[in-house]
C-alpha positions as a Markdown table, in Angstrom:
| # | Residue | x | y | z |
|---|---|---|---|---|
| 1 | Unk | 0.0 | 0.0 | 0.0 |
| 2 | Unk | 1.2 | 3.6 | -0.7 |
| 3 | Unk | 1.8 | 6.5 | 1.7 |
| 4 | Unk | 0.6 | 9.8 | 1.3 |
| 5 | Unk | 3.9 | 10.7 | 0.0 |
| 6 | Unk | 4.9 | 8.2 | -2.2 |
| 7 | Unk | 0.8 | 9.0 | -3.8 |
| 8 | Unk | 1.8 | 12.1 | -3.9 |
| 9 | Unk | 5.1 | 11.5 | -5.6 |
| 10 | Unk | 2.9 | 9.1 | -8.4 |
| 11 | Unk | 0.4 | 12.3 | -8.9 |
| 12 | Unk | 2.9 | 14.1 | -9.6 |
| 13 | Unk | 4.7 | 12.2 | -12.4 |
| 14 | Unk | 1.4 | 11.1 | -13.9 |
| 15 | Unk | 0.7 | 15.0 | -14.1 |
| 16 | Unk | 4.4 | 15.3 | -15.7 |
| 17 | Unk | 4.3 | 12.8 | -18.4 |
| 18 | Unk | 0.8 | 14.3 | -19.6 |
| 19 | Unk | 2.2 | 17.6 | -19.6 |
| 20 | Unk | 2.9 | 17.9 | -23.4 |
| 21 | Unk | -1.1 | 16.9 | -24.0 |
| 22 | Unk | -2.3 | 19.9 | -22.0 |
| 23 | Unk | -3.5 | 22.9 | -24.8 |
| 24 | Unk | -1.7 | 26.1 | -24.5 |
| 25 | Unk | -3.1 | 29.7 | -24.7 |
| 26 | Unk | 0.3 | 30.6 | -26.7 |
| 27 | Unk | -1.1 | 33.7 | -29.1 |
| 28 | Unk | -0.7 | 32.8 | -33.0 |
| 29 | Unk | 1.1 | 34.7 | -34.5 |
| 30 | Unk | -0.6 | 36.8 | -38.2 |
| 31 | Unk | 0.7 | 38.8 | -40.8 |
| 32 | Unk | -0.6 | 40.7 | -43.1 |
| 33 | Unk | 0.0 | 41.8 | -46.8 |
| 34 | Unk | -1.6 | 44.9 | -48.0 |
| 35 | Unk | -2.6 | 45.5 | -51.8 |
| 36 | Unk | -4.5 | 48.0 | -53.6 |
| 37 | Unk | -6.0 | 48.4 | -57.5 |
| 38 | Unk | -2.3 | 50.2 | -58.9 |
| 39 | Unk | 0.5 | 48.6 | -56.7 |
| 40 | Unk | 0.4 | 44.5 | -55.5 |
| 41 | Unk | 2.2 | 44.3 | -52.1 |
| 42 | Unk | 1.9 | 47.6 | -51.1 |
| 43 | Unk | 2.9 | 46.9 | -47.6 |
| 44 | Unk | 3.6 | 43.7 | -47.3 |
| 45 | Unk | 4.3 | 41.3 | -43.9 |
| 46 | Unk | 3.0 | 43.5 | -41.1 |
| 47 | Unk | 2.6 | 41.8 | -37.8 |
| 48 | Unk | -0.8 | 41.7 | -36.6 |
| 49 | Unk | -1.1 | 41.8 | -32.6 |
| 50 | Unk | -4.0 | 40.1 | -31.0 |
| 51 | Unk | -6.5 | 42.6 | -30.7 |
| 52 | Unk | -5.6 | 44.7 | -33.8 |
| 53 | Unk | -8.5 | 46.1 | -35.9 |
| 54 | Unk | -8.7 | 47.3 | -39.7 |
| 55 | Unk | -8.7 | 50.5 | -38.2 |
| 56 | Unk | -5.1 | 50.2 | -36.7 |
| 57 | Unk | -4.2 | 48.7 | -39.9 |
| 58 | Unk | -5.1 | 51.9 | -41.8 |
| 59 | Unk | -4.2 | 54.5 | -39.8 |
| 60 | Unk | -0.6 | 52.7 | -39.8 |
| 61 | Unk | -0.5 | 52.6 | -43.8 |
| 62 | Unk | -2.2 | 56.0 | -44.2 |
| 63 | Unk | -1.5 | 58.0 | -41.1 |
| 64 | Unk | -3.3 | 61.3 | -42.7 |
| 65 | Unk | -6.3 | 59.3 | -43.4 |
| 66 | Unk | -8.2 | 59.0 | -47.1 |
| 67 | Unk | -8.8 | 62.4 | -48.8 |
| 68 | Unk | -11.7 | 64.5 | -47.9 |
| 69 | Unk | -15.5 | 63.1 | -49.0 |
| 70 | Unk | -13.7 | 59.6 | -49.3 |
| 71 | Unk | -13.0 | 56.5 | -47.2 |
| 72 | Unk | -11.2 | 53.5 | -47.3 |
| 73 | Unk | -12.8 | 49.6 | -47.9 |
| 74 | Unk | -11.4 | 46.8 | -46.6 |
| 75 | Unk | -11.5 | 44.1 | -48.7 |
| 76 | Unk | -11.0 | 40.1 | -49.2 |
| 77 | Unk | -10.2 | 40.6 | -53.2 |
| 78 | Unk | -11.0 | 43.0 | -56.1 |
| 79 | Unk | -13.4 | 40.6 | -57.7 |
| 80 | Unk | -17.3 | 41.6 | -57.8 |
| 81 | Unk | -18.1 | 39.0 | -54.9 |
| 82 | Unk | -15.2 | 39.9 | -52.6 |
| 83 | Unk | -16.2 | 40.5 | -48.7 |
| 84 | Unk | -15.6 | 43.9 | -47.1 |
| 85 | Unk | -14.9 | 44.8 | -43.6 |
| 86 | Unk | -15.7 | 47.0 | -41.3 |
| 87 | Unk | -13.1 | 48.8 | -39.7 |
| 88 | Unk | -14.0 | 47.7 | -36.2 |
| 89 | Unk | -13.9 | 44.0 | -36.6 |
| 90 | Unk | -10.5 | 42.3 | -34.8 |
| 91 | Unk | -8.4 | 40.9 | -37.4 |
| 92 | Unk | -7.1 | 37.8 | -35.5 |
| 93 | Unk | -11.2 | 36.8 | -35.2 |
| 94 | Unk | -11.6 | 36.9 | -38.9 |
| 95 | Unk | -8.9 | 34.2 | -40.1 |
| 96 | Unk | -7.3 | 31.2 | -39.1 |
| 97 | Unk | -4.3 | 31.6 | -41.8 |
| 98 | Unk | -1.1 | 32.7 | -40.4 |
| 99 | Unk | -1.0 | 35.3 | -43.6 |
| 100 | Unk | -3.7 | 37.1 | -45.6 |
| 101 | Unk | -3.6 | 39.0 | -48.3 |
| 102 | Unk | -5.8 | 42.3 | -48.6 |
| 103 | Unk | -7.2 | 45.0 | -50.8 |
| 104 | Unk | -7.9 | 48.2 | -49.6 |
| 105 | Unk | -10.0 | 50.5 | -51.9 |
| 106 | Unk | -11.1 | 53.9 | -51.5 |
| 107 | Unk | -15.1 | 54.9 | -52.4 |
| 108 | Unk | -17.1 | 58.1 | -52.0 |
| 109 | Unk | -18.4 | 59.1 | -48.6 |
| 110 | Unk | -21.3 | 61.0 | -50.3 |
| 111 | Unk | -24.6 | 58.8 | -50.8 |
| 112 | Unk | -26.8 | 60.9 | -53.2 |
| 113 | Unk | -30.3 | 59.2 | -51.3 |
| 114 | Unk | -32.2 | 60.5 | -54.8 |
| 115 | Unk | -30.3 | 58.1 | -56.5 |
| 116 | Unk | -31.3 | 54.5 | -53.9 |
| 117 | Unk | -34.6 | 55.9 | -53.1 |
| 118 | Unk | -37.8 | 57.8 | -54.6 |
């Protein structure tokens, strides 16, 4: 029969040899290549942190911000059917690659509501 020790001592090396089976909370590590309609790879390979939105991308490529009357789109291609993102939405929530590419487009702020609506 075993003493509390030497139980002990058997917890302990049971716990030990599972060790490597036990999930870590190690953050992945994303990067990020940035393209737009005239120049592929505009920026290309910037580290994304954790809780890094769209908005922290773009204010690091375009520090003054789009012109005036215009803003910038976030999106997953150029094609027709590509998805857009807001600017809010945490990059590390979106993908489970350890690199994406993106496009980033510029549009018109203006929305002339004659035009969508009667």
């Amino acid at each position: 029969m075993l003493n509390e020790a030497d139980s002990s001592s058997t917890f302990s090396n049971s716990l030990a040899s599972y060790s490597n089976l036990i999930p870590t909370t190690k953050p992945i590590s994303y990067s990020i290549t940035v393209y737009t309609k005239k120049k592929s790879s505009f920026k290309s390979n910037i580290h994304i942190t954790q809780d890094m939105t769209f908005q922290n991308l773009l204010d690091y490529i375009f520090p003054k911000g789009p012109s005036t009357g215009k803003r910038f789109i976030i999106k997953s291609s150029l094609d027709h059917d590509s998805k857009n993102f807001l600017s809010e939405q945490v990059i590390s929530k979106l993908f489970i690659d350890r690199h994406v590419d993106i496009w980033i487009d510029i549009e018109d702020v203006d929305i002339k509501f004659d035009d969508l609506f009667d």
